[in-house]
N, C-alpha and C positions, 0 to 999 in steps of 0.2 A: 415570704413575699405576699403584699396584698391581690389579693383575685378580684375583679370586676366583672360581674356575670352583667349582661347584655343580650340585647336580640335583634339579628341581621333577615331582614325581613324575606331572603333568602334561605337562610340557615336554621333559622330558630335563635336559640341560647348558644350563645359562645361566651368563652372566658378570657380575659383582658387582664394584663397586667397595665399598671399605672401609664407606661411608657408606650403603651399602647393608643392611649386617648387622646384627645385635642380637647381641651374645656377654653370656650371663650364666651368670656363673661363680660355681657353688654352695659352700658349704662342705661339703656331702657331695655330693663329687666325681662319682657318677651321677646326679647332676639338673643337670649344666651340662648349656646348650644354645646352638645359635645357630640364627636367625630373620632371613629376609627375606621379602619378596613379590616375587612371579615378575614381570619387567617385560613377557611377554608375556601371561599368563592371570591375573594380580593375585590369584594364590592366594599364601595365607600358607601359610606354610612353615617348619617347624619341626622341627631333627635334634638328635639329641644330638653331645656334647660331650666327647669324652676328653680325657687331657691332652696327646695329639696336636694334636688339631684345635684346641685352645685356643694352641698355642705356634705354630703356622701360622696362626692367625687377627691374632692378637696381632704375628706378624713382619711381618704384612700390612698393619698400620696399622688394624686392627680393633681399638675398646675397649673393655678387659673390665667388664662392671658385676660389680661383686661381689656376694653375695643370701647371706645365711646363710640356715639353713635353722632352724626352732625345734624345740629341744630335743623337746620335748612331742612332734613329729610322730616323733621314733626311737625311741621308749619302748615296751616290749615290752607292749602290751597281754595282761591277762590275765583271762577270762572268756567267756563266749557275746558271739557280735556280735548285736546289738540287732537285731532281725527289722522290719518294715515295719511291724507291728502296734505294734510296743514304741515306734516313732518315731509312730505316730497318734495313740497313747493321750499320750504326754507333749504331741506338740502338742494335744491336745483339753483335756487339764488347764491349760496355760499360759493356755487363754481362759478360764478359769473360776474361777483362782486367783490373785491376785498375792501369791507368795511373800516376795517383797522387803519389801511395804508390809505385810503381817501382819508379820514381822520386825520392822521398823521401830518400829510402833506396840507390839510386846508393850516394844522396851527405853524406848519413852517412860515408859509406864508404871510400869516397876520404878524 
């Protein structure tokens, strides 16, 4: 059986068999990872993924899950980032307004 040696930032070096691992493998290549839990301190554990560690994990009998990633999350935002206030004020309006069901009811009407 193949051995996967690793290191649990708790423990040091631990050894992992295949069925041990989580490999997922992104479609933008700096968000693969692989994930197990340390079998002496049962911390999770989480490193990233080049495509080193992806072709050594995978020769190890490790399986890839694949995970695309959505478009929307790479999209060059453009403008001020919404401050803590900008985020109260819209959640204080959603209790007070249903935008949807005004929506709804003006095309009933026409």
């Amino acid at each position: 059986m193949t051995t996967i040696k690793a290191s649990c930032p708790t423990c040091g070096e631990v050894e992992l068999t295949p069925a041990d691992v989580a490999l997922m493998v992104c479609s933008h290549a700096p968000l693969s990872y692989y994930a197990f839990t340390c079998g002496t301190c049962s911390e999770e554990v989480g490193k990233p993924a080049d495509d080193h560690v992806v072709s050594l994990l995978v020769s190890g009998g490790v399986p890839a899950q694949v995970w695309e990633m959505p478009a929307e999350a790479l999209e060059v935002k453009a403008g001020p980032s919404l401050s803590y206030d900008d985020l109260l004020d819209f959640a204080l309006e959603l209790g007070t307004t249903d935008f949807l069901a005004d929506a709804a009811a003006s095309r009933v009407r026409a």
